[in-house]
N, C-alpha and C positions, 0 to 999 in steps of 0.2 A: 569927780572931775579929774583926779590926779592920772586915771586911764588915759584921759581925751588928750592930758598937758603931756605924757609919754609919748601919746600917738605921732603929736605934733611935733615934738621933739625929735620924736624917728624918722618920720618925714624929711623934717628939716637937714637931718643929717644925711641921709641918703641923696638927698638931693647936690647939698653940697658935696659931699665925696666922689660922684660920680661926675659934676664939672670938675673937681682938680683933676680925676683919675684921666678920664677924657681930655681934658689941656693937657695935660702932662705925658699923655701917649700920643697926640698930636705931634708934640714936640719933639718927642722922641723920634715920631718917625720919620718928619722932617730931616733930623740930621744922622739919619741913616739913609736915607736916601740921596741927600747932598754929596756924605762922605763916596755910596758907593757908584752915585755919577763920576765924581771926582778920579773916585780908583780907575774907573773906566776908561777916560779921558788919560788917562798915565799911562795905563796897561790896557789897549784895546783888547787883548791874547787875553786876557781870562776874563773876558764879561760873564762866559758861562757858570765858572766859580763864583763870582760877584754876585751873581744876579741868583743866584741859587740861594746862596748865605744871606743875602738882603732880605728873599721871600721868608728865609725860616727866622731872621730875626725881627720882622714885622708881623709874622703870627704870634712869634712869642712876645712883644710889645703889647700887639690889639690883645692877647689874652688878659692881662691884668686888667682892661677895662673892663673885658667879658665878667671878672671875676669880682670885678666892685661893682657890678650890676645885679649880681646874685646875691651879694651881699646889701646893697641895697634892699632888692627885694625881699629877704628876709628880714630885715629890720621893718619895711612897712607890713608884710603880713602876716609873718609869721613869729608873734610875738604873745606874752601869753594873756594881754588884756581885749586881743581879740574878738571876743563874746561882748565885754562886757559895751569895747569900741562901738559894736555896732549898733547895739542899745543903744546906746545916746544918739546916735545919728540919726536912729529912727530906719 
């Protein structure tokens, strides 16, 4: 049973990590997009710069979720009670 109490454990945390990492790049890109409407609205003459730098720093934002999403998923499958996991489930 200590297999099964891991699995769930892993789960459990994948699960959590991935709503903060998600809220938390939400967030982020919320006030990246605020600041660079805001810049906009000051300097209409560089929306192309703005708007350039807003794109590359909202990939590199949604990346960190990309990346707790991978790590999530290794924590539910790829872990080494795996085998014994799926025995008990049947």
């Amino acid at each position: 049973m200590d297999a099964l109490q891991f699995f769930i454990v892993s789960v459990t945390a994948a699960g959590f990590g991935m709503a903060l990492a998600a809220s938390f790049c939400a967030i982020g890109m919320g006030w990246a997009i605020k600041s660079a409407v805001e810049g906009i609205a000051r300097n209409p003459e560089a929306s192309g710069k703005v708007t350039v730098t807003l794109l590359i720093g909202l990939a590199l934002i949604e990346s960190v979720a990309i990346y707790t999403l991978v790590i999530a998923l290794i924590l539910i499958y790829a872990h080494p009670e795996a085998g014994t996991i799926a025995g008990l489930l049947g």
